[in-house]
C-alpha angles and dihedrals in degrees: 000000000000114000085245089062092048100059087050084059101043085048092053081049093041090054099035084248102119128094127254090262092046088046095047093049078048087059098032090055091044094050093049088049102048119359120071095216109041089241110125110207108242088227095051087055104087081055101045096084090040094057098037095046090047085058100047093048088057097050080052099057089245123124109229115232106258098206093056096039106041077052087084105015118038075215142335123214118218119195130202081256099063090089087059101045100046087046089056091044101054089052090051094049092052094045091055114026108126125219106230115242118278089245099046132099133195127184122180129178126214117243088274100035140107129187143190120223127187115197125216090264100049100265118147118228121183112203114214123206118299089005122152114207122181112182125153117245091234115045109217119265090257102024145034112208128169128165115226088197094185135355140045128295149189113213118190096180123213101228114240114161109200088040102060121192122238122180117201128210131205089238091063097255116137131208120190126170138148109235120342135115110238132155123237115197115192122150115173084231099051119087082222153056125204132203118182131173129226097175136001135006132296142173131237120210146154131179089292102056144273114341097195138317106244129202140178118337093355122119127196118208116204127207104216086191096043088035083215116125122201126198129216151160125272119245094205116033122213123225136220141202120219122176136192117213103186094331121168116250087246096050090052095048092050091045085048091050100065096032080062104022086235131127121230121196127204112210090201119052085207094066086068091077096057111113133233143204115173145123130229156165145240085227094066122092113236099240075060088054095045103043086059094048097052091038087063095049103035090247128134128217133190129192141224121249098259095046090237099114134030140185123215105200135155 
């Protein structure tokens, strides 16, 4: 890579312009010139483009723009050594920059950035500032597994029930469901990691064992010092929108099962069939929900005592 090429790129960075894997050789070339263990601190990235491409401006004879660039840094320093090292650093990044796998996708935003993703089964991930997600483009045949390795996300999970979800974290937690729609907060910086759910149920683990099964409108806070974890209930739920569009009667209980943690019941295997096209919300209560679905269908329904499990029946 010639210097020129290298300004183009620190620029795109610069700019939050540049791809995952631009942004990724960027990092990699910063870590091996100035960190011991290859980890960039989420809060030193915004300033990562702004000192490398003051550097390389100087090596280069040109002033860098001090408005742009103290934008960023109150003041860089730039020894007589600087030449050497970026030369260096540029052969080394060239020597040991790794291609990422085929099958593997990586997907980072910038500090003011958010971004949509939308995963190979259908699941919906928001990607909050600073984040850093890893997920294959093809889920195994029995599993769906993704890292979110720094950052804060939003996860509504297409329920598949012989193909469970698990999220990893880069702290070693776990956090496997079905089909639910729940946020995980962990920033390397941070003392702590939160999960909170929205809908659903999911399970909380590390190498030692389960950490706490969460449902709806619960959080667990987890001490990454202390490695304890505590669970509580969210002051303030969140709410979610879900929609069928011609959906068979089977495919929206079992979605409403999971989004409640209840269990509906048909009396009759043919209702299954019946087709459905509604929206809802999360802030509805699922006698609501019901009530609407077998109204549409001229169908009747009845609940259990504790509300936990309901029939829909003629």
């Amino acid at each position: 890579m010639t210097e020129e090429q290298a300004k183009e790129l620190l620029q795109k960075y610069l700019d939050q312009q540049a791809s995952p894997q631009e942004q990724k050789k960027v990092e990699e070339w910063y870590t091996t010139l100035h960190t011991k263990n290859g980890i960039v601190p989420p809060y030193r990235k915004a300033r990562i483009g702004a000192q490398m491409f003051a550097q390389l401006q100087v090596v280069m004879g040109n002033e860098p723009k001090t408005g742009r660039i103290l934008k960023f840094l109150p003041f860089i320093s730039v020894a007589a050594a600087t030449f050497f090292m970026l030369t260096i650093g540029i052969t080394i990044w060239k020597l040991n920059t790794k291609v990422s796998s085929e099958n593997q996708l990586t997907i980072i935003t910038g500090s003011k950035q958010q971004k949509r993703i939308t995963l190979p089964d259908g699941s919906v991930v928001l990607l909050g500032p600073s984040a850093k997600l890893c997920y294959p483009k093809v889920f195994a045949s029995n599993s769906r597994q993704l890292e979110l390795k720094e950052g804060e996300a939003f996860f509504d999970i297409s329920h598949q029930e012989k193909r469970p979800f698990t999220v990893r974290t880069s702290v070693g937690l776990n956090i496997k469901v079905l089909g639910t729609s729940f946020k995980v907060k962990s920033y390397e910086d941070s003392k702590q990691l939160e999960v909170a759910v929205v809908t659903g149920k999911v399970a909380v683990s590390n190498q030692k064992g389960n950490l706490g099964t969460l449902v709806k409108d619960e959080s667990l806070t987890y001490d990454k010092n202390a490695g304890r974890a505590a669970i509580r209930k969210i002051k303030a739920p969140a709410f979610i929108e879900f929609a069928f569009d011609g959906t068979s009667l089977d495919q929206v209980i079992a979605k409403l099962g999971y989004v409640y943690s209840i269990k509906i019941l048909l009396s009759d295997k043919s209702l299954g069939k019946l087709k459905t096209t509604a929206s809802f919300s999360s802030k509805q209560s699922p006698e609501e929900i019901l009530d609407i679905i077998c109204s549409l269908h001229h169908l009747r329904f009845n609940a259990s005592k504790n509300h936990k499990t309901f029939n829909i029946y003629r």
